[in-house]
C-alpha positions as a Python dict, from the first residue, in 0.01 Angstrom:
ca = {
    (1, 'X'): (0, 0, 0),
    (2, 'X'): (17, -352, -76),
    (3, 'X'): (258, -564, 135),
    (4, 'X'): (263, -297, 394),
    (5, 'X'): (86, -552, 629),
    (6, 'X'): (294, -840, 541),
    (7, 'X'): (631, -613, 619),
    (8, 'X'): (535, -574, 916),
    (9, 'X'): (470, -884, 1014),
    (10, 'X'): (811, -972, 834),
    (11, 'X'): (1008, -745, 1038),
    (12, 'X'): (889, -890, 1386),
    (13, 'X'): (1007, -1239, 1247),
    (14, 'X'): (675, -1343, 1164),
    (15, 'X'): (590, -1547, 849),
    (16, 'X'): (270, -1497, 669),
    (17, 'X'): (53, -1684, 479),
    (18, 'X'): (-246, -1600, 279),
    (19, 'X'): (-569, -1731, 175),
    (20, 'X'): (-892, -1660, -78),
    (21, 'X'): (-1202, -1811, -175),
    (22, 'X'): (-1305, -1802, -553),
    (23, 'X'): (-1702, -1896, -694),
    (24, 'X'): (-1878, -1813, -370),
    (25, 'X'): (-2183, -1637, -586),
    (26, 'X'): (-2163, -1890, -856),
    (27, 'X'): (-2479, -2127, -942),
    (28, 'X'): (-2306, -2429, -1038),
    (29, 'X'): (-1972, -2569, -952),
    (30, 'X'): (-1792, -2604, -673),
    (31, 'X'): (-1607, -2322, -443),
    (32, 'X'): (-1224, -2342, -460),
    (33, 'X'): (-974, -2176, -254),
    (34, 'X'): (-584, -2097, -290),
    (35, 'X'): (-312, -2029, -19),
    (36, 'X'): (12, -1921, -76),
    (37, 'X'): (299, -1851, 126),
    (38, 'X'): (575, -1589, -93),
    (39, 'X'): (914, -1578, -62),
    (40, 'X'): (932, -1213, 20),
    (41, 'X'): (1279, -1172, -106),
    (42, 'X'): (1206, -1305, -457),
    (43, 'X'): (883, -1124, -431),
    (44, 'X'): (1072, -824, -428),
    (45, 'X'): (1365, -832, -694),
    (46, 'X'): (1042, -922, -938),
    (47, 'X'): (1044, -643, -1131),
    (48, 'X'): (745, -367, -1110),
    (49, 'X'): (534, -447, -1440),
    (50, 'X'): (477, -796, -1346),
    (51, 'X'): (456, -727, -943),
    (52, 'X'): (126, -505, -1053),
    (53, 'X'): (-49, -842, -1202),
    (54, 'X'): (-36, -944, -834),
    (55, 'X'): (-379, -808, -753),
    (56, 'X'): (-755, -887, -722),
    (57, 'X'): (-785, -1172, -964),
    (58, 'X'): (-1112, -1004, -1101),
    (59, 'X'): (-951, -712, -1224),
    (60, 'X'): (-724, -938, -1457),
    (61, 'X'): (-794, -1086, -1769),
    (62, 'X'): (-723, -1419, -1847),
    (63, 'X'): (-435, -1352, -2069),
    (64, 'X'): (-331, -1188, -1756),
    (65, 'X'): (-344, -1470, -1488),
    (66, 'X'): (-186, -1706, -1732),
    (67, 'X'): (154, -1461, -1753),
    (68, 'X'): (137, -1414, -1332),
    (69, 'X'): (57, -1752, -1252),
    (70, 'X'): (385, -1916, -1340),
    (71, 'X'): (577, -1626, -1133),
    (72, 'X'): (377, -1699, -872),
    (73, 'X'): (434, -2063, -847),
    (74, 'X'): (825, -1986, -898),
    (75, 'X'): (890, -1732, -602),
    (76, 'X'): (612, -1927, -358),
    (77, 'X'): (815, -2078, -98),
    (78, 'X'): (444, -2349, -113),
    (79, 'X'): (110, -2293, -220),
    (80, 'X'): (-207, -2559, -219),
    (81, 'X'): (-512, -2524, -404),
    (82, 'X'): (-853, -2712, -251),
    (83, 'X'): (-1231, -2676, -293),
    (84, 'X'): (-1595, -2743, -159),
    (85, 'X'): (-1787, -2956, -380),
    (86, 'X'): (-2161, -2828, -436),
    (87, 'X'): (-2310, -3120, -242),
    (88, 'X'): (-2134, -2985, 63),
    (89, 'X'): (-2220, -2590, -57),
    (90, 'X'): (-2619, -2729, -10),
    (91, 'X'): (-2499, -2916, 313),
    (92, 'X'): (-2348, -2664, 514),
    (93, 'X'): (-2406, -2319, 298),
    (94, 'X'): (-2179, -2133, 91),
    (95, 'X'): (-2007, -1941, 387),
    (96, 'X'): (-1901, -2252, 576),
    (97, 'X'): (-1855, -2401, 249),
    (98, 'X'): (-1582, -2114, 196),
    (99, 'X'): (-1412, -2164, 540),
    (100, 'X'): (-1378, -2538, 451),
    (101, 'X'): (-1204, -2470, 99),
    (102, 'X'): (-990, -2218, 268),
    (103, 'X'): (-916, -2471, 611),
    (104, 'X'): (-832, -2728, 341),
    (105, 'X'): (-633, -2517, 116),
    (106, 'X'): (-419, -2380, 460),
    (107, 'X'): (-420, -2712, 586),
    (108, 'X'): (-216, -2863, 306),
    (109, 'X'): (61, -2635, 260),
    (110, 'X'): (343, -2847, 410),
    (111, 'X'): (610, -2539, 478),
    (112, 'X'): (554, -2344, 800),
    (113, 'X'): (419, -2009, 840),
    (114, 'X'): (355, -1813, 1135),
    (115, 'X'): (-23, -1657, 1073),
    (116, 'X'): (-261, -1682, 806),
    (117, 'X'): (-398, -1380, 614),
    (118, 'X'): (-752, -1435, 516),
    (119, 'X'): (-954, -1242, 277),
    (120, 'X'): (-1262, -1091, 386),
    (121, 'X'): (-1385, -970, 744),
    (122, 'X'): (-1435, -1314, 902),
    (123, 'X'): (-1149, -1528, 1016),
    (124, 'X'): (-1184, -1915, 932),
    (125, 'X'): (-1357, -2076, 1292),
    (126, 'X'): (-1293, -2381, 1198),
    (127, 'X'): (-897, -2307, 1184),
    (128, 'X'): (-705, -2359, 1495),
    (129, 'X'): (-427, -2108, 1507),
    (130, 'X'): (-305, -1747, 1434),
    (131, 'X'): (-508, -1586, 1157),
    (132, 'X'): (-611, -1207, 1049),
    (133, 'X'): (-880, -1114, 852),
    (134, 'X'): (-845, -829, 580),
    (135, 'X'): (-1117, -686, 438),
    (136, 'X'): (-1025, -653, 63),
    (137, 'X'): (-738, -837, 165),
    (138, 'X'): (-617, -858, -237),
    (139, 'X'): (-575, -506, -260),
    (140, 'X'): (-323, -532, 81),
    (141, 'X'): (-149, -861, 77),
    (142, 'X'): (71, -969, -224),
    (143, 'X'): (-24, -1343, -67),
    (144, 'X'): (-365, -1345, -107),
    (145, 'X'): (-392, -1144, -426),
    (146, 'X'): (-160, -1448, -500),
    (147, 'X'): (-395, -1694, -365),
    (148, 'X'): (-694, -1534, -542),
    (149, 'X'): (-535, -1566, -891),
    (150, 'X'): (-410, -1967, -831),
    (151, 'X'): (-817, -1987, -696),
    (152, 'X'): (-961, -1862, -1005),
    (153, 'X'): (-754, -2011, -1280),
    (154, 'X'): (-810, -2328, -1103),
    (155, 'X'): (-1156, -2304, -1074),
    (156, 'X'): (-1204, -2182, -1459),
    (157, 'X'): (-1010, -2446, -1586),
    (158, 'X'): (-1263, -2697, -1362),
    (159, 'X'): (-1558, -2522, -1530),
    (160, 'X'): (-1376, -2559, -1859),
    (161, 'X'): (-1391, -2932, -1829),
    (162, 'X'): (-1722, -2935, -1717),
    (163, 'X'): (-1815, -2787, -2020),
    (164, 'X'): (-1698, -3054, -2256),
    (165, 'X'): (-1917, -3278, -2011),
    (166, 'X'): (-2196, -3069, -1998),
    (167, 'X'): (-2183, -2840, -2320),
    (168, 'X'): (-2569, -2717, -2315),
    (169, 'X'): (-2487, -2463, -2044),
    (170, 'X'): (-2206, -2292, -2158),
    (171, 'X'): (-1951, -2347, -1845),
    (172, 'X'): (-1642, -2191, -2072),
    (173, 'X'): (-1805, -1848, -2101),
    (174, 'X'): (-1999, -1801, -1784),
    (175, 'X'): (-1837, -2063, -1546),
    (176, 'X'): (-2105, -2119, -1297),
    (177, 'X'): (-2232, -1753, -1278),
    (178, 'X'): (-2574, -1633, -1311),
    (179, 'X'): (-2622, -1473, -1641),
    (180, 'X'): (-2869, -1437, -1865),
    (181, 'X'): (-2772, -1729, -2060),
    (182, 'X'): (-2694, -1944, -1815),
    (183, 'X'): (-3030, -1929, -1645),
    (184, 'X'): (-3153, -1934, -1974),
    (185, 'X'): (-2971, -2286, -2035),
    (186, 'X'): (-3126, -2420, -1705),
    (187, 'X'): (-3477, -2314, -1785),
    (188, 'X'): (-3425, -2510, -2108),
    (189, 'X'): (-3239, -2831, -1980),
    (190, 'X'): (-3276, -2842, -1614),
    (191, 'X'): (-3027, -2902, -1383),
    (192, 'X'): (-2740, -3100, -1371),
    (193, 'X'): (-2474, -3247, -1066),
    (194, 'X'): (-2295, -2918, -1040),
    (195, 'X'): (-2563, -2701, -969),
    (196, 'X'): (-2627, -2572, -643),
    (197, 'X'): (-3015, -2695, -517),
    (198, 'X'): (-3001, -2463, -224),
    (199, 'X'): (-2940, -2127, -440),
    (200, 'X'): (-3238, -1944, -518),
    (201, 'X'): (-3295, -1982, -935),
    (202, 'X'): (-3190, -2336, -904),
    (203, 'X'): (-3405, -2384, -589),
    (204, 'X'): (-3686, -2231, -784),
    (205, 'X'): (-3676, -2409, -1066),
    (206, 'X'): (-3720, -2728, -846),
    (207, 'X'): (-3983, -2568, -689),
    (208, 'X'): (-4185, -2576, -1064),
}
């Protein structure tokens, strides 16, 4: 059940934190990453219709995060948002890539916790101190469904913007993904600074 692992690290006086990575299989853009450390007690007198938004950001809409994400800044006792650009995705690859957004994101919360909760079945090696990593970690922890959701909407509204910058590859709809239109787009008007070189249809197209 979700929370159950936070609870218990709650009742042995331990604090948790947790962390997620949003954009890893994207084409363009860069990688962003969310942590989040919940007051548990406000957490819990949230009533149970809005507690069920906290989940896997990919099973909400966007009508949906933009209702949660305003609870979840209010009962977070601190939460930072922080990203790898793609220039660093080509540098070091999209896995490392993730463990920097995440380091960064965990890095800059200024209130203390006791371990971090990361999603996914590698802990961050890069990060010197207590961590656990959860495989589907969103579907267990209320903090990193919460840090999944502040990811996403953060990294959509990035894309967003890009899009008014770059409007022949339709950022808004797709943001960064590979669909059909989007590799459609880059077929027709080649690349621009936020696409990943290293990823194989960009890297291919290069290749041409």
């Amino acid at each position: 059940m979700r929370g159950d692992i936070e609870a218990s690290f709650l009742e042995k006086g331990h604090y948790p934190a947790g962390v997620d990575e949003v954009g890893r299989g994207c084409l363009a853009g860069p990688v962003y990453a969310a942590c989040v450390i919940l007051d548990y007690k406000k957490l819990m007198s949230v009533d149970d219709k809005s507690k069920a938004l906290i989940r896997d950001s990919k099973t909400l809409s966007h009508k949906q995060r933009e209702l949660i994400v305003p609870l979840i800044k209010e009962i977070a006792i601190d939460f930072k948002i922080s990203f790898a650009t793609a220039r660093e995705i080509e540098k070091i690859n999209i896995l490392q890539a993730s463990f920097l957004a995440m380091s960064r994101a965990a890095q800059a919360c200024t209130m203390d916790y006791d371990i971090l909760l990361v999603d996914g079945n590698k802990e961050i090696p890069t990060y010197k101190a207590p961590q656990m990593a959860i495989i589907k970690g969103d579907d267990h922890c209320y903090n990193i469904a919460a840090a999944s959701i502040l990811a996403k909407e953060a990294r959509d509204s990035f894309m967003a913007k890009a899009a008014v910058k770059y409007p022949e590859y339709g950022f808004e709809a797709h943001v960064g993904y590979a669909t059909k239109k989007h590799i459609d787009m880059v077929n027709a008007h080649g690349i621009c600074e936020l696409h990943r070189r290293t990823f194989g249809p960009i890297r291919k197209l290069l290749e041409k």
